[in-house]
C-alpha positions as CSV (number, residue, x, y, z in Angstrom):
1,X,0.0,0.0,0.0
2,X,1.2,3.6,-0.4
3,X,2.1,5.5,2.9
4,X,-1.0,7.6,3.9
5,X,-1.2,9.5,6.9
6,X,-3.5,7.0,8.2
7,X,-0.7,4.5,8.1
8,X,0.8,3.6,11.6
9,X,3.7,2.3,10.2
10,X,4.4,5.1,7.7
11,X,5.2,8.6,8.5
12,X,4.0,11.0,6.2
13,X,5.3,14.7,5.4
14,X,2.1,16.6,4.7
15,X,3.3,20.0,2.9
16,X,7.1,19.3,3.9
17,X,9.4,22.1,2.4
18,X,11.8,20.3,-0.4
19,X,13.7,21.1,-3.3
20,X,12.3,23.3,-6.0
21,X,9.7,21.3,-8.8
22,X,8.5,17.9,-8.6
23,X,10.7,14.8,-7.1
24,X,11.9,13.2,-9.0
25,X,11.4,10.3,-7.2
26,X,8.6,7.3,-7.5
27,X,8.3,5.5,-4.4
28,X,6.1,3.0,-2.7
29,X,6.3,0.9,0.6
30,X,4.1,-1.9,2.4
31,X,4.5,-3.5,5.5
32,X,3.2,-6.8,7.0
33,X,3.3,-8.5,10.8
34,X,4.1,-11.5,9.0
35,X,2.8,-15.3,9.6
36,X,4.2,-15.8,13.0
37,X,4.8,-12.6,15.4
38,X,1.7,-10.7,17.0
39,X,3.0,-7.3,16.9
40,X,4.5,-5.2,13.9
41,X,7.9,-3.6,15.1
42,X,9.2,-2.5,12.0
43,X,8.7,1.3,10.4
44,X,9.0,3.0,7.6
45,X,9.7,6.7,6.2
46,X,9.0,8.1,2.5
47,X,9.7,11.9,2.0
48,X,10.6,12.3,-1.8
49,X,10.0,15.7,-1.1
50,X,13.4,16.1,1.2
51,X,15.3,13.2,-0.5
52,X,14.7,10.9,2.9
53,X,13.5,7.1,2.3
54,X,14.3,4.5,5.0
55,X,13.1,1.3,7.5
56,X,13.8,0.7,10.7
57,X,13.5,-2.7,12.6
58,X,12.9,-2.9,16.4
59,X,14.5,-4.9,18.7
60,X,13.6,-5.2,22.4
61,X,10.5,-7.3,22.7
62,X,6.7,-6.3,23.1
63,X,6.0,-2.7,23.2
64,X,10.3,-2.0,23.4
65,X,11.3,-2.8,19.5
66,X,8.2,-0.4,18.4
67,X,9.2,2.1,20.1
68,X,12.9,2.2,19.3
69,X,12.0,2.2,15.6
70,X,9.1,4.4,15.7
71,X,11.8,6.8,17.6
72,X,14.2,6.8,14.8
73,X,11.6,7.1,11.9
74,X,10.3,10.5,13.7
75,X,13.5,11.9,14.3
76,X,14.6,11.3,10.8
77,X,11.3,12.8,9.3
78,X,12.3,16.2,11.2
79,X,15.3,16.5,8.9
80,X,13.7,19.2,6.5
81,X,15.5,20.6,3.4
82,X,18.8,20.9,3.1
83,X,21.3,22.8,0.9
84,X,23.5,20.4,-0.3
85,X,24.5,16.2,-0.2
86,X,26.6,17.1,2.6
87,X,24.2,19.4,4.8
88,X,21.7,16.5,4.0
89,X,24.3,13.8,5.8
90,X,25.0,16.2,8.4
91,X,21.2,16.7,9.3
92,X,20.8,12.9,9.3
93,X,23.3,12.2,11.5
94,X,22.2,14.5,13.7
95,X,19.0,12.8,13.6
96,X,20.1,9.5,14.6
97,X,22.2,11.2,17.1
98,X,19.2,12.5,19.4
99,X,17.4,9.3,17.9
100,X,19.9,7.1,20.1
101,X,20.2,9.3,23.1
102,X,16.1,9.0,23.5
103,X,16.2,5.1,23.2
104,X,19.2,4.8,25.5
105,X,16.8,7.2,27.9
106,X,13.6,5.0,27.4
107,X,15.7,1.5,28.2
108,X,17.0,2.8,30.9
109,X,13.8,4.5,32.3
110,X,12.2,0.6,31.4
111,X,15.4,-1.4,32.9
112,X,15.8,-2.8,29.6
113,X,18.1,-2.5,26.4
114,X,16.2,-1.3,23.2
115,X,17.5,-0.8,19.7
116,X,16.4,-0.9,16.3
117,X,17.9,-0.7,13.0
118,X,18.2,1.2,10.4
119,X,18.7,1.9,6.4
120,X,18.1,4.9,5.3
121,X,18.6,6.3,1.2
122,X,19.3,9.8,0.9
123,X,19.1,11.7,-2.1
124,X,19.8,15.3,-3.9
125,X,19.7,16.3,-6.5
126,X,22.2,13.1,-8.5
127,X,23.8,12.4,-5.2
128,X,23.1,9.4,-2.8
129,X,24.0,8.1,0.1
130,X,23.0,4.8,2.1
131,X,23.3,4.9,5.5
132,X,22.5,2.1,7.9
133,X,22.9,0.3,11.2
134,X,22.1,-3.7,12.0
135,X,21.0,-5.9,9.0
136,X,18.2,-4.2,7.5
137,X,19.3,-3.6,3.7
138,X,19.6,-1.1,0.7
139,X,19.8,-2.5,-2.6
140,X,20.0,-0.8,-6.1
141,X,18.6,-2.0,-9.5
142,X,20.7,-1.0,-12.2
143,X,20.3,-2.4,-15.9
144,X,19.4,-5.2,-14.9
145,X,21.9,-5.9,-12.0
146,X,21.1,-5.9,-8.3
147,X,23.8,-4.6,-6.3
148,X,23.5,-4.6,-2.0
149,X,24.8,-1.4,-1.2
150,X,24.9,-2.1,2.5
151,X,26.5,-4.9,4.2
152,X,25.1,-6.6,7.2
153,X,26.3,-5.5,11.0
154,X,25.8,-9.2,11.9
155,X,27.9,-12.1,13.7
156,X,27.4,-14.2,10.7
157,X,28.7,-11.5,8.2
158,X,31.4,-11.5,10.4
159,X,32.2,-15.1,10.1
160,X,32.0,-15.0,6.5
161,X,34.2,-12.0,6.3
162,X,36.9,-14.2,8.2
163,X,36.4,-16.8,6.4
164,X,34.8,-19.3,8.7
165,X,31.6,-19.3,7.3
166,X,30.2,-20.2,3.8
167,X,27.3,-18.1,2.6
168,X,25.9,-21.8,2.3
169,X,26.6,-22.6,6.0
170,X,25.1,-18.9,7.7
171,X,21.5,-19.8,6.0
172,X,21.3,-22.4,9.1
173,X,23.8,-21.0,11.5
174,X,22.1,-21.1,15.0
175,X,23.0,-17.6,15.8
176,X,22.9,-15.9,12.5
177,X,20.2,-13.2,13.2
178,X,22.0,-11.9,15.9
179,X,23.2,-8.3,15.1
180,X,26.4,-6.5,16.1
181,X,24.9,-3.0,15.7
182,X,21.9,-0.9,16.1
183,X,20.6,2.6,17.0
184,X,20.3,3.0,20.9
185,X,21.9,-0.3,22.5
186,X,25.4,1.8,22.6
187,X,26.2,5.9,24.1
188,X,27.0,6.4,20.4
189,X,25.5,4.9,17.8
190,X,27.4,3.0,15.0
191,X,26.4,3.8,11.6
192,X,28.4,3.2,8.1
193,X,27.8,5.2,4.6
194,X,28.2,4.6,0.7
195,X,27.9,7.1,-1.1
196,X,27.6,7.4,-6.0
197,X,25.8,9.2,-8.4
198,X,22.4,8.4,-9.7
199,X,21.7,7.4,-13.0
200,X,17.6,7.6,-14.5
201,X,15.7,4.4,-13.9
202,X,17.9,3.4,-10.8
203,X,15.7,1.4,-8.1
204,X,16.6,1.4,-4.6
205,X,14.8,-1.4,-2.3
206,X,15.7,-0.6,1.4
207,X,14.0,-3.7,3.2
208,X,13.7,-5.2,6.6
209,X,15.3,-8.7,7.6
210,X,12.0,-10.4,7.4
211,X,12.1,-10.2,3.6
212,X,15.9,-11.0,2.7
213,X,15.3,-14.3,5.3
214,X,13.4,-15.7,3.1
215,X,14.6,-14.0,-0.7
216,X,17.6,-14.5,-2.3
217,X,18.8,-11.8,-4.7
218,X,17.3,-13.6,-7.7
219,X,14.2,-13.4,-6.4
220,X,14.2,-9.9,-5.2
221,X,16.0,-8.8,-8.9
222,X,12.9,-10.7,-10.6
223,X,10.4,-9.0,-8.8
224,X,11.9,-5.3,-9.4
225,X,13.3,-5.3,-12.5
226,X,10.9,-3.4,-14.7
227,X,8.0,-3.5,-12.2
228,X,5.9,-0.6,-10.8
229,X,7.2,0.6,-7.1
230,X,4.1,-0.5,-5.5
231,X,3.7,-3.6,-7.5
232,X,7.0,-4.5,-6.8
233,X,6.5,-4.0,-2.9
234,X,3.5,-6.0,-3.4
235,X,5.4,-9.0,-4.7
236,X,8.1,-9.0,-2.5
237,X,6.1,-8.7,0.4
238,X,3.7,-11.7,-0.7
239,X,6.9,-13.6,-1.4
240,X,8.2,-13.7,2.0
241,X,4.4,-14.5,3.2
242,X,4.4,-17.5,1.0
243,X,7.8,-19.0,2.6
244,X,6.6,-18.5,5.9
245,X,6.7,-14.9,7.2
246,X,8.5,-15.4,9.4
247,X,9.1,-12.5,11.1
248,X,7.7,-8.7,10.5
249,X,8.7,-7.9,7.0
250,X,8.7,-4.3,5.4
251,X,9.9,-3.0,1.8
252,X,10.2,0.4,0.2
253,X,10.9,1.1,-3.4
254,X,12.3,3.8,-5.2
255,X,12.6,4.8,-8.4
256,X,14.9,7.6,-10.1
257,X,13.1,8.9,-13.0
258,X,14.1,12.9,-13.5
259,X,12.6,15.1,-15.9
260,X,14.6,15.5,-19.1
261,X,16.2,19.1,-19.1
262,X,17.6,21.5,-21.9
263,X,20.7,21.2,-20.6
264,X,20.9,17.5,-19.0
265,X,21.5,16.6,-15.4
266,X,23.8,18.9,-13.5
267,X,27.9,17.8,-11.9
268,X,27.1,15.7,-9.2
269,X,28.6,17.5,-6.0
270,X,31.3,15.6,-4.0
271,X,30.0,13.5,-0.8
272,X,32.0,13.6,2.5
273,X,31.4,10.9,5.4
């Protein structure tokens, strides 16, 4: 479904200053409780009109993991518009700055520690950046190609990275859901940021783990490649559903088409971490 403002899991900028013209950005999200948990603890955030599209995952247990990712999504919808790639980073890290200082302040206040995390696209003008924490994912859709532009903050990926694991063997590792970072379980949070350029058609899927636990890229290329944003957020989320749902699963999609202009797309401007 598209965000509304009736959406509890979306959040909605109603009338949010942004860049000059349309976006142009298409973009779509849907979220599901999936098969087997009661509550829903992931969120989600469009905001074409400020370049800001991400998902965050809760972690905590009942009423805790909501909260934690319902924390983040807010604080990043207060970003607004910036002025450049680099004032857009700034503003975002900012955000998940005072996003982690109030989780931190609500586990402590509940005796408990609370995270979520979090992947978050940000674009202007033919700049991006991904920027996430945990195992939730960005992904782009270029010509054809899927690319993961994030890599997960996970024990398992940590294995594999040394060498001791096969991708083969983490599918059925015992503890391979467990995740090394996340916004609010730390003083300071741990993020980590790629940066390019855009080029017309690209399609960004930022996605919970409840969807990449039961897709492999194949499936999730198949499903974008020249699909609409909501049909393809449809599909993917009906796709983990069918292999079990597991575990709350949410998708956004975006979509890069700009307006041809007189004189072509601008320089992109260098990005700074």
């Amino acid at each position: 479904m598209m965000q509304d403002a009736n959406d509890p899991l979306g959040l909605p900028l109603p009338g949010a200053p942004g860049l000059p013209g349309p976006s142009p950005f298409r973009c779509a999200a849907l979220s599901d409780t999936g098969r087997v948990r009661q509550l829903n603890e992931d969120r989600y955030l469009l905001a074409p009109e400020i370049g800001v599209f991400a998902v965050a995952d809760g972690m905590g247990g009942h009423e805790a993991g909501e909260v934690a990712s319902t924390t983040v999504v807010e604080s990043l919808a207060s970003i607004g518009a910036a002025v450049s790639p680099n004032d857009l980073l700034a503003r975002l890290e900012d955000r998940i700055l005072r996003a982690n200082m109030a989780i931190q302040e609500i586990g402590q206040a509940r005796d408990r520690v609370i995270g979520t995390t979090v992947a978050v696209l940000l674009a202007f003008e033919r700049n991006f950046a991904c920027v996430w924490s945990g195992d939730s994912r960005i992904y782009r859709l270029r010509g054809g190609d899927l690319l993961q532009l994030s890599r997960d903050h996970t024990e398992v990926q940590q294995l594999i990275d040394a060498g001791t694991l096969t991708s083969e063997e983490a599918r059925t590792w015992p503890r391979r859901n467990v995740i090394t970072r996340a916004v609010g379980v730390r003083p300071e949070p741990e993020i980590e940021l790629s940066s390019g350029v855009l080029e017309p058609g690209d399609t960004f899927l930022i996605c919970s783990d409840g969807l990449t636990g039961h897709a492999e890229p194949e499936d999730i290329r198949a499903r974008l490649d020249g699909a609409e944003p909501q049909a393809a957020c449809d599909a993917l989320v009906a796709l983990a559903l069918e292999r079990g749902g597991t575990d709350n699963v949410t998708v956004v999609v975006v979509r890069y088409d700009p307006a041809p202009g007189p004189d072509g797309p601008g320089a992109p401007d260098e990005v700074s971490a």
